[in-house]
C-alpha positions in Angstrom: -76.7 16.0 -39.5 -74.0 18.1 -38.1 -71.3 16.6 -39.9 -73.0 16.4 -43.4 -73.6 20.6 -42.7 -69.8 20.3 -41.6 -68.7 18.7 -45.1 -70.9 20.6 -46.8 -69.3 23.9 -45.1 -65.4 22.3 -46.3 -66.3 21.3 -49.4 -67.8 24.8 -50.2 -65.1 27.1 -48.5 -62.5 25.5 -48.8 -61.6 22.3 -51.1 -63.8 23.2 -53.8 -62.3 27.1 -54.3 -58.7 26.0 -53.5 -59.1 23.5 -56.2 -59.8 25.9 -58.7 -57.5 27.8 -57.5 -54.5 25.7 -58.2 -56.2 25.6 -61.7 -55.4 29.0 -61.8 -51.7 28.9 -60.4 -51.4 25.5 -62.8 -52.1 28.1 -65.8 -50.0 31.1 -64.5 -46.7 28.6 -64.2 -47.5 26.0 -67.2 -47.8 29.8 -69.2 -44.8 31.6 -67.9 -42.2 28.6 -67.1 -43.6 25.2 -69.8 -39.9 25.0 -71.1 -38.5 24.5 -67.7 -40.5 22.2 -65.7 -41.4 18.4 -66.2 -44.5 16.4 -65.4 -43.5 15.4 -62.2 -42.5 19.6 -61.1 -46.1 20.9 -62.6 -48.2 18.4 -60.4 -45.6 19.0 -57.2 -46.5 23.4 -58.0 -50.1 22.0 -58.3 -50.6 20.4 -54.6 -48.2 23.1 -53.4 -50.9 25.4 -54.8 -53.9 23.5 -53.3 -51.9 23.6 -49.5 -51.9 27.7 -50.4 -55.8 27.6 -50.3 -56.4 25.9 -48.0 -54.6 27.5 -45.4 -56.1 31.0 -46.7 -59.2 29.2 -46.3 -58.7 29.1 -42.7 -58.4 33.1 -42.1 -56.0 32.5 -39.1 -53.0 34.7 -38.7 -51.7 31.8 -36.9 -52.0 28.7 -39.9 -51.5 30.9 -42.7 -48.0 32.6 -41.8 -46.4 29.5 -40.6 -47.7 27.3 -43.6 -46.7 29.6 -46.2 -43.3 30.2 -44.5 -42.7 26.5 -44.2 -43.4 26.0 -48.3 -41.3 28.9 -49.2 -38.0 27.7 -46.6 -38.7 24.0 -48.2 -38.5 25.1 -51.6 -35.9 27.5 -51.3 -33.5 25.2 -48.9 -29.7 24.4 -50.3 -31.3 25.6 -53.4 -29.9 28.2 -56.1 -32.0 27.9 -58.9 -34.4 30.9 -58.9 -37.1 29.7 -61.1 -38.7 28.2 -57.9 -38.4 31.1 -55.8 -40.3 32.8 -58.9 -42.8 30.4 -59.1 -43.6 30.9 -55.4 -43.6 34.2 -56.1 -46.6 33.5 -59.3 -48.7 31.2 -57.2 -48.9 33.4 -53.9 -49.5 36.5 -56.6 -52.6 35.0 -58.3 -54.2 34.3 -54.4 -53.3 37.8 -53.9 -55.2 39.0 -56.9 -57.5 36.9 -56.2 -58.1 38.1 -52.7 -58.5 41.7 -53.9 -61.5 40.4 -56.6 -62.8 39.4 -53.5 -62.4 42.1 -51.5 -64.0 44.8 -54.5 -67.1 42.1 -55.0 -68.1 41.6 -51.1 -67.1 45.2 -50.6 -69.6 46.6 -53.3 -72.4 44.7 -50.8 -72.2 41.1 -51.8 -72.2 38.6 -49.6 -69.0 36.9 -48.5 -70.4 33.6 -47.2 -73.7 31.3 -48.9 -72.5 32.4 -52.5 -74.4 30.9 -55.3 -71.6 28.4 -57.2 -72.8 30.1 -60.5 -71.0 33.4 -59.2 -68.2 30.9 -57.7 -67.8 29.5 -61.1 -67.8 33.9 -63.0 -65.0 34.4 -60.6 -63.4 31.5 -61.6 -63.6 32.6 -65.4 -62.7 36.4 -64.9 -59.5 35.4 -63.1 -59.1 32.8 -65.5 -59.2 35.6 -67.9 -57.2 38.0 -66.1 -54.3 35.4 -64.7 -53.9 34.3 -68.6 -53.5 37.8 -70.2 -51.2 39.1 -67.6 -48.8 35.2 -67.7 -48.9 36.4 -71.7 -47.7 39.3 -71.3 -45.1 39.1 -68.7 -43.9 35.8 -71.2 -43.6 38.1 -73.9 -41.7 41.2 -72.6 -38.3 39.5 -72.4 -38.8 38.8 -76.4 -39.1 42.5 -77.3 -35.6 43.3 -75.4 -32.6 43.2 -77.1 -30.5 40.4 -76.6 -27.9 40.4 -74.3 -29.0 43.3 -72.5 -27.5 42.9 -69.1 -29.1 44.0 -65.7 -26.6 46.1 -63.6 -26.5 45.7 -59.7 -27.3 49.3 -59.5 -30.8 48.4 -61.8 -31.4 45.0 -59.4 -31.1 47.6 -56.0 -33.7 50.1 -57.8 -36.1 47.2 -58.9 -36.3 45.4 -55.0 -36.6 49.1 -53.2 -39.4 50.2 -56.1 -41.5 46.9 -55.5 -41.3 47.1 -52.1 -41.6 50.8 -50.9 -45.3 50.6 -53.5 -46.5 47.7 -51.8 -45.3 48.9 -48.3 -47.0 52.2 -49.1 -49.9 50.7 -50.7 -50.7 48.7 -46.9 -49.7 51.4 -44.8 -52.4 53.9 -46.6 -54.8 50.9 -46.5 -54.4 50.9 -42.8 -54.5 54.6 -42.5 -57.8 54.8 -44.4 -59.4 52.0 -42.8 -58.6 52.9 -38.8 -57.7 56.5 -38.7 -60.7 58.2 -40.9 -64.1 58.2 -41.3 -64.3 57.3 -45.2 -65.1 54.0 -44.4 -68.4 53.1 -42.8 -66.9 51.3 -39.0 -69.4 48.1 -39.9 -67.4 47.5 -43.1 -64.0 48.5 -41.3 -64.9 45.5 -38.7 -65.8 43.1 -41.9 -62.7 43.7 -43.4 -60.5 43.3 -40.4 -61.9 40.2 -40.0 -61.9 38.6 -43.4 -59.4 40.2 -45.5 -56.4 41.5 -43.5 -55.9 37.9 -42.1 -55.5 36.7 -45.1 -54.2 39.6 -46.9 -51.0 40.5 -44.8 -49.7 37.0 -44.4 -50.0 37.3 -48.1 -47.9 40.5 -49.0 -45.4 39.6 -46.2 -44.8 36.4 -47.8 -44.8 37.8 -51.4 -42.2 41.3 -49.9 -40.0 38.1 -48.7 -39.7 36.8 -51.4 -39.1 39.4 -53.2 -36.1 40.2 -51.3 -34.6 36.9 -51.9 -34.6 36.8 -55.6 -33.4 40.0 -55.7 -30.8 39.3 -53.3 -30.1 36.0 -54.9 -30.2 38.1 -58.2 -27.3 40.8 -56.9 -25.4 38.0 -55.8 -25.2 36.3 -58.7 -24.3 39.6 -60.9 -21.6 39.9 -58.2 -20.0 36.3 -58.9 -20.7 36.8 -62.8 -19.1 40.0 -62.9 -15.8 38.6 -61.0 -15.8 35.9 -63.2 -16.6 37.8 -66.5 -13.0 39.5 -65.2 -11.3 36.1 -64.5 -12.0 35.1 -68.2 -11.4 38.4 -69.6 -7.5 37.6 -68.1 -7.8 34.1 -68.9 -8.0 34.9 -72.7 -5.8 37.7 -72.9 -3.3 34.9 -71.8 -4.6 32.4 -74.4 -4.2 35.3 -77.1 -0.2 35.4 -76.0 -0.2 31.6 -75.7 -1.2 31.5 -79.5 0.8 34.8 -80.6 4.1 33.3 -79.0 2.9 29.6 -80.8 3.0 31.4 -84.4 5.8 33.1 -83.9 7.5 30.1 -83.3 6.1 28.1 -86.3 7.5 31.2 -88.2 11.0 31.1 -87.0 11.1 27.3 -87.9 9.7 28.4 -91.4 12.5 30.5 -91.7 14.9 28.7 -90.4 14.6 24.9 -91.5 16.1 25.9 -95.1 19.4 27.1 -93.7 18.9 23.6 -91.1 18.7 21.3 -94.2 21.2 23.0 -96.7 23.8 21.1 -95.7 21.9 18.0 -97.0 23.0 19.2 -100.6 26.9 18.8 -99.8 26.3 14.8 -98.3 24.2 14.1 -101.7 26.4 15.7 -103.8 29.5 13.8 -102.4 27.2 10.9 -102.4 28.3 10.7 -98.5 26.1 8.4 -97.4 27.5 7.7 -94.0 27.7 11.7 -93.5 24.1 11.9 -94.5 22.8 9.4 -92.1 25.0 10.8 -89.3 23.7 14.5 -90.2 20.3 13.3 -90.5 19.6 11.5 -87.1 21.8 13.8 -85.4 19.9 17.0 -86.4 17.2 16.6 -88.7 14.8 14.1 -87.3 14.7 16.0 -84.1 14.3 19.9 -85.4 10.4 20.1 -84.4 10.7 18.6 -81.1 9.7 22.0 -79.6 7.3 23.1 -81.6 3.3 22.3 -80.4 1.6 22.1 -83.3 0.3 18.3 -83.4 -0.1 16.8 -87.2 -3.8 18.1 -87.1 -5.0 20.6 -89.5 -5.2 23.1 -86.4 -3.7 25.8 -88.4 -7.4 26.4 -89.8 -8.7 28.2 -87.0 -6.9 31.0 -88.9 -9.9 31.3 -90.8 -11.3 32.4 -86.8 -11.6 36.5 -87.2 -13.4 36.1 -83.3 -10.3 36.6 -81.1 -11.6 35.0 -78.4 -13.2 32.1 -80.0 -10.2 31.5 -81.5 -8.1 31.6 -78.1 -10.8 29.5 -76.3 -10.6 26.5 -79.1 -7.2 27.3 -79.4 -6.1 26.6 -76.1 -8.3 23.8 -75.0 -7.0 22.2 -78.5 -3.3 22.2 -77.1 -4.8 21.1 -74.2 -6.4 17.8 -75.8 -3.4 17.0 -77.8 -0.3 17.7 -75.0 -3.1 14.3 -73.9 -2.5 12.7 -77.1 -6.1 12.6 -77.7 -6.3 13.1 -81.7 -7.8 16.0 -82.4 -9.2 17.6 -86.1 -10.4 20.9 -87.2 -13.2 21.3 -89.8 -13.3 25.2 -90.8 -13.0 26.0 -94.6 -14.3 30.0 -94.2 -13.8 32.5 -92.5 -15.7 33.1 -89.4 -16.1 37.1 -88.7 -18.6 37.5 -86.3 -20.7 36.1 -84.3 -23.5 37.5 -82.7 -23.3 36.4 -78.9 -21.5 38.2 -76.3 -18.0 37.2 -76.0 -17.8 35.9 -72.6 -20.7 33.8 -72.5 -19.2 32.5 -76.1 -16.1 31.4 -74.1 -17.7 29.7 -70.9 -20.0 27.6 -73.5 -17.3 26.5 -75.4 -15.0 26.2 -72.8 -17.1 23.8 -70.9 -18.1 22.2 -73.7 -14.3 21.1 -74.9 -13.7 20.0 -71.4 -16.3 17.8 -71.1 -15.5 16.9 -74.9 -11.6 16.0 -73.8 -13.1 14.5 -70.3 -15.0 11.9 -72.2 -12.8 11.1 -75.0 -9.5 10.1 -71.9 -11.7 7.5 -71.2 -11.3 5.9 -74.9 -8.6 3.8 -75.9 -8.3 5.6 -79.1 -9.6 9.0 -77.8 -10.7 11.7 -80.7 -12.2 14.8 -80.7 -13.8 16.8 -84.0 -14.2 20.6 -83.8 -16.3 22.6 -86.9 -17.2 26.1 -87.3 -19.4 27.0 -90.5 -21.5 29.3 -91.5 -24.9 27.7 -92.4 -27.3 29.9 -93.9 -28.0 32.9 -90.9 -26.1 31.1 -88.6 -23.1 30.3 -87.2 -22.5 26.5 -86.4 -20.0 25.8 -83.4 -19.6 21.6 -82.9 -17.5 19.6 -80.8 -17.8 15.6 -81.4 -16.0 13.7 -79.0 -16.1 9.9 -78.5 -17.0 8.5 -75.3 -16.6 5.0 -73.3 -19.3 3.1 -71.7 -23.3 3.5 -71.6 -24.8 6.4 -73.8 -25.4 9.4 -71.9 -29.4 10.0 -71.1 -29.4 13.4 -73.1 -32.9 14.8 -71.6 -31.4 14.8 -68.0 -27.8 15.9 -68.8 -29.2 19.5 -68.7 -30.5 19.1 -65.0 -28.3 20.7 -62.6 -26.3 18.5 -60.7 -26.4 15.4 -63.3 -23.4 13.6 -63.8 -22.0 10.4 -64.3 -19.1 11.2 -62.6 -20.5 11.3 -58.9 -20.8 13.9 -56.5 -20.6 17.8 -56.8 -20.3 17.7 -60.8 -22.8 18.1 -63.7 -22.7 21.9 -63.2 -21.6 22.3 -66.8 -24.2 22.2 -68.5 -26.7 22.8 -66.9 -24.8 26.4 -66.7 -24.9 26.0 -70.9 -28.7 26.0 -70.8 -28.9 28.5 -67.8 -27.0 30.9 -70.2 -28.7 30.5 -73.7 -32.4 30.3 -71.8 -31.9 33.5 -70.1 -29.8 36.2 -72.2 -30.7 34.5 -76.0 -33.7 34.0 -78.3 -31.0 33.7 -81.0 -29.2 30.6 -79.7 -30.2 27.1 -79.1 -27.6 23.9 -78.7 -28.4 20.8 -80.3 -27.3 17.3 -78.7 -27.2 13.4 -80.4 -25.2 10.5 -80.0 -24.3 8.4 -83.6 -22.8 5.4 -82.4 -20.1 6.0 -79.7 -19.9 9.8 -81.0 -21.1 12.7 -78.5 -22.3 15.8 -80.6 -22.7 18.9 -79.5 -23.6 21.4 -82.1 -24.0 25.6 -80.9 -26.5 27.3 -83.6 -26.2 31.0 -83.5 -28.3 33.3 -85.2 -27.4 36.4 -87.3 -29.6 39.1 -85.8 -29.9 42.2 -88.1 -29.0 44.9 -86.0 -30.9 48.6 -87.0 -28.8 51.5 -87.9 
């Protein structure tokens, strides 16, 4: 009899809410991060979830801390990606609010323990409700920024000491008012100490944590983007000179090879024939050995009006041919703007035409195809490269750390997606393969811009 009441008393307390409450987590991360989990991620947030309730369930100081800590260090361990620290962050969030609806219900004079599963099941669909809107909302504020707007270190310092100094000040006033005045009737000072601050604090001490390591992780990584935002700032400066002091020298041989070959005239009018071959091997056939240009139309990326786009294709073009990989360009019009910020521009297509010339060296006959048109409102960047061996598995070569060249690579492009997901809604990158041809295509959006 005593363990059927005992069953009865975990099922009821404990599996049954923190069941539907990983329903309710479920819905908060399936709304606010779909487009960057996978199956397998939802159900692991799910039973991370579940663990949460149940050791809230337990009210003890001494289970809940330690758990919770012990999720948060495992997920967050040799790890960089903040999306999970954010998840974290969602999941202990909707037990918080969900704490507080059951802090205002009992505290109005309901009773915390024997509560009819009908009013379990009214909780259930108010924070059903409530957990949706707000995931809706918070998905659709990043939408209604501009794109590219850029959060300064200055703006991520404000944002961590706002956060916390309101929560902080929200839990020392609680305290206050609950010990130190006579507002609060002492029976219901006594109830609360002992059902909600056990769970409660463990709660916001978890959730300030956290806090403070995404937006340390966050200042960290506008630090190293920053450094490296100057890094490429030099880096195409010095392509620009690379190509300026490359045209200048095709010009001098412009204006130079008539006067080289003039004396061609005297040997065919003497009909010299001996003094032509002589003149010929001697001085002719060898006149372009310094010039770079390879027998591709690479010239076209004249039609290029985006300095930096043009140094960046520019450069990694040399680069592939000084490999004697054979490489083509496809533009036919010019290209004036395009509406992405430059340095992100550069890294994408940088890293793209490295992997591009990475892939084709492994080819006997190695190739590589760049295009830039404009195609309706946007602007189309591709890079087709062939490639040797087994056909790349396209929906994991996003996944940080995937790579088919072994250890401590595959940062690419996972960086790629890390940069169109975050800073653009006008920007997505289309991948195939057609036959032994990688294709990677860059659609960028016109965005009219109000005056």
């Amino acid at each position: 009899m005593m363990s059927t009441s005992f069953f009865y008393l975990l099922l009821s307390y404990m599996i049954v809410p923190s069941i539907l409450m990983s329903v309710l987590c479920f819905i908060s991360i399936y709304i606010l991060y779909k487009n960057m989990l996978s199956v397998s991620d939802l159900k692991k947030y799910f039973i991370i979830s579940f663990v949460t309730g149940m050791a809230l369930s337990t009210g003890s100081y001494t289970i809940i801390l330690p758990i919770l800590s012990i999720i948060t260090i495992v997920q967050l361990r040799n790890d960089e990606d903040q999306s999970k620290i954010k998840i974290l962050i969602s999941i202990y969030s909707v037990y918080f609010a969900d704490k507080i609806y059951t802090f205002i219900y009992t505290f109005s004079g309901a009773k915390l323990y024997d509560i009819p599963f009908k009013h379990t099941l009214i909780q259930f669909i108010i924070m059903l409700f409530i957990v949706s809107v707000t995931c809706l909302v918070i998905k659709n504020i990043p939408s209604k920024r501009k794109v590219n707007k850029e959060i300064s270190s200055s703006q991520i310092r404000f944002r961590m000491i706002l956060i916390i100094s309101i929560l902080l000040t929200i839990i020392i006033a609680s305290i206050y008012i609950f010990t130190c005045t006579s507002v609060i009737e002492k029976e219901k000072t006594e109830f609360l100490m002992e059902n909600f601050v056990p769970e409660i604090l463990p709660l916001i001490s978890i959730i300030l944590i956290s806090i403070i390591v995404y937006y340390y992780d966050k200042s960290v990584e506008y630090r190293v983007k920053l450094q490296r935002e100057i890094e490429e700032k030099n880096e195409i400066e010095e392509y620009s000179n690379i190509i300026e002091e490359m045209y200048s020298e095709t010009r001098r041989f412009k204006h130079d090879y008539i006067n080289m070959l003039s004396p061609l005239k005297e040997y065919i009018d003497n009909a010299n024939i001996e003094g032509l071959r002589e003149f010929f091997y001697d001085n002719v056939i060898d006149m372009d050995k310094n010039i770079k240009w390879s027998n591709s139309n690479i010239d076209k990326l004249k039609y290029i009006k985006v300095v930096g786009l043009k140094a960046i294709l520019s450069t990694k073009l040399i680069k592939a041919a000084s490999m004697n990989i054979d490489i083509k360009v496809d533009i036919v019009e010019d290209i004036d703007y395009v509406y992405m910020n430059i340095m992100d521009l550069c890294r994408i297509i940088g890293i793209l035409m490295d992997n591009a010339i990475e892939a084709a060296q492994e080819c006997e006959y190695p190739k590589i195809c760049v295009a830039v048109v404009n195609k309706n409102d946007y602007v189309v960047i591709a890079v087709h490269n062939n490639f040797f061996g087994e056909k790349p598995q396209i929906h994991k070569i996003y996944k940080e750390g995937f790579s088919t060249k072994g250890k401590d690579r595959g940062i690419g492009l996972y960086n790629v997606k890390n940069i169109i997901d975050t800073n653009y809604d006008n920007v997505f990158l289309n991948t195939s393969i057609e036959e032994n041809m990688f294709i990677q295509e860059l659609w960028i959006k016109y965005i009219e811009t109000s005056s």
